[in-house]
C-alpha positions in Angstrom: -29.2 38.8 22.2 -28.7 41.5 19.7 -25.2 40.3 18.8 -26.3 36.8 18.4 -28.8 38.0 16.2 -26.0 40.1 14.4 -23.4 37.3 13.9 -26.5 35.1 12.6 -27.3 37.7 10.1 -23.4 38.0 9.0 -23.3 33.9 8.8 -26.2 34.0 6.4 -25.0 36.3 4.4 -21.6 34.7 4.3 -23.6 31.3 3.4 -25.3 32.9 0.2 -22.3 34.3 -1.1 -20.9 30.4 -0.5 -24.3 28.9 -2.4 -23.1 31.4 -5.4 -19.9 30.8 -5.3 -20.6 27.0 -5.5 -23.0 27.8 -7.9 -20.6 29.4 -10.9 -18.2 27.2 -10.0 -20.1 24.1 -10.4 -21.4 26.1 -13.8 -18.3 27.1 -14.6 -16.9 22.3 -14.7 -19.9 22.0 -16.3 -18.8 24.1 -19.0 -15.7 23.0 -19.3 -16.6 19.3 -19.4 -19.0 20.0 -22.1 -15.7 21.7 -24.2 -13.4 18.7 -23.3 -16.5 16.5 -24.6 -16.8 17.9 -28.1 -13.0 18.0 -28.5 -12.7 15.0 -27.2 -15.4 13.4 -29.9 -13.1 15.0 -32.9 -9.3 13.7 -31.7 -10.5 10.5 -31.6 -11.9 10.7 -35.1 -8.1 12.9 -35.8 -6.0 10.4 -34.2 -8.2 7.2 -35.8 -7.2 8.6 -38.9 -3.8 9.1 -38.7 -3.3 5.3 -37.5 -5.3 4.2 -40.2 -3.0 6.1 -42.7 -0.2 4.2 -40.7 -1.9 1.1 -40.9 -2.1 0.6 -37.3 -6.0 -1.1 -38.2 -6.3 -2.1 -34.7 -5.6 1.1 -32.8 -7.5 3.2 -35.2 -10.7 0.7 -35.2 -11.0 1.3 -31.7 -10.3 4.9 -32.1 -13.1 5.3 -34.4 -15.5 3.1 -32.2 -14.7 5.7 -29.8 -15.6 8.7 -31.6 -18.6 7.2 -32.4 -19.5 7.0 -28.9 -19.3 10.5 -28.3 -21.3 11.1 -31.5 -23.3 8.2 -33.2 -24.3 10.0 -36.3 -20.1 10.3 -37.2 -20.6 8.6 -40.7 -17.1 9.5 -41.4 -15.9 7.0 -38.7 -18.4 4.0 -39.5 -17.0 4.7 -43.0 -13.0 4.2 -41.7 -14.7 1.2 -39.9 -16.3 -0.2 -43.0 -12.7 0.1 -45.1 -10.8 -1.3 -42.0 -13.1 -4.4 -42.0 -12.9 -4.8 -45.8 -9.0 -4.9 -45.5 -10.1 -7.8 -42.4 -12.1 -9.4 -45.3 -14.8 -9.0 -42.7 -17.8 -8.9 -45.3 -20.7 -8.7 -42.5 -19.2 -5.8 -40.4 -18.1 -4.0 -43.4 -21.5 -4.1 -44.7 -23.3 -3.2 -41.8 -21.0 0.0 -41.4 -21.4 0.9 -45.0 -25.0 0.3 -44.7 -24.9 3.0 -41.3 -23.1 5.6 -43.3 -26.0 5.2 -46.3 -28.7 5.3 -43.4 -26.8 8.7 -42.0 -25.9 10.4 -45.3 -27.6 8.3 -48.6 -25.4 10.7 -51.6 -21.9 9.3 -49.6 -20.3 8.6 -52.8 -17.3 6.3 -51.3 -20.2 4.5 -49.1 -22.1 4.2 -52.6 -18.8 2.8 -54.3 -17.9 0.0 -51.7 -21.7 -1.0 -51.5 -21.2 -1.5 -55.6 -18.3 -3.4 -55.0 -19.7 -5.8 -52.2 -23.1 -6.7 -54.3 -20.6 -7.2 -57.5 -18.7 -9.7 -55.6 -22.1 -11.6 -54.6 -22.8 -11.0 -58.5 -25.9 -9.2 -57.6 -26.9 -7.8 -61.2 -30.0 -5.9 -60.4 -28.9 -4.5 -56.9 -25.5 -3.5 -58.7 -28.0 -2.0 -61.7 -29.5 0.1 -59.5 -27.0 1.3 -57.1 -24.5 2.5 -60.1 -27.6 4.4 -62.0 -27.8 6.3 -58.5 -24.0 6.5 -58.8 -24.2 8.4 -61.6 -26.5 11.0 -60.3 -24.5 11.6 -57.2 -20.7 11.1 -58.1 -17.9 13.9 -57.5 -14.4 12.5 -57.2 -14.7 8.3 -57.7 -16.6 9.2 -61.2 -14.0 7.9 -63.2 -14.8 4.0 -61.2 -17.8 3.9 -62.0 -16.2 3.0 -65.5 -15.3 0.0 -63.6 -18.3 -0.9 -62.0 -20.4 -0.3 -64.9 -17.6 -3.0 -67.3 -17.5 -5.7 -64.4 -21.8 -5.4 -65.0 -21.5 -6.1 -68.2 -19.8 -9.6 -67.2 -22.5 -9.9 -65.1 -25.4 -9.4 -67.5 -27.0 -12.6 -68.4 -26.7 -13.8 -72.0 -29.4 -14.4 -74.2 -29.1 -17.5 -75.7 -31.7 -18.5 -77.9 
């Protein structure tokens, strides 16, 4: 009886050091799939890029509707989305994207530009107004189209004739 109770004792202890072991190494996946997930998130964002600067439109639109999967809040990929469907002269998904990258991040100066350009095209004069008098308060690097915006709003102004 005593070595029954001796070999039941060794089992047991062989059996924790198993539930630890099974422990750090199911810690140790869960670690790694968490690494593989962030990095995963940014080459798809990386490669989406580099087709779009190949002008491979279809691979990198799907490449950036993947990176948005793994984070939705990516306004730099709804923003490669929202040029990509410009070039498809797809006016409602380009606006939606550009209108997602002003809910994410409302100073994104390109996001600000291409909204300009889309209410200029449906010769929305007050919207336009408005959105270059904010562009002015928030531009960097596209200051010098504003220029642009702001002479295509002066053929929009309506005439007084009277």
């Amino acid at each position: 009886m005593k070595v029954w109770f001796i070999m039941l004792m060794k089992w047991q202890m062989i059996i924790n050091i198993n539930n630890k072991m099974i422990k750090l190494i199911s810690i140790f996946f869960i670690y790694l799939n968490l690494i593989n997930f962030a990095l995963a998130e940014n080459t798809f964002f990386e490669e989406g890029k580099t087709k779009y600067n190949e002008k491979k439109y279809e691979e990198s639109k799907f490449l950036f509707q993947r990176s948005i999967v793994f984070n939705p809040k990516d306004q730099e990929s709804y923003l490669y989305l929202a040029k990509i469907y410009k070039f498809e002269e797809n006016e409602r998904e380009e606006q939606k994207n550009i209108n997602t990258v002003l809910l994410l991040n409302p100073k994104n100066e390109e996001a600000n530009y291409l909204k300009m350009e889309i209410e200029l095209k449906k010769s929305n004069y007050s919207k336009v107004k408005e959105l270059a008098e904010n562009f002015s308060k928030i531009c960097n690097k596209l200051c010098d189209k504003q220029f642009l915006i702001l002479e295509s709003l002066k053929n929009l102004e309506p005439k007084n004739e009277s």
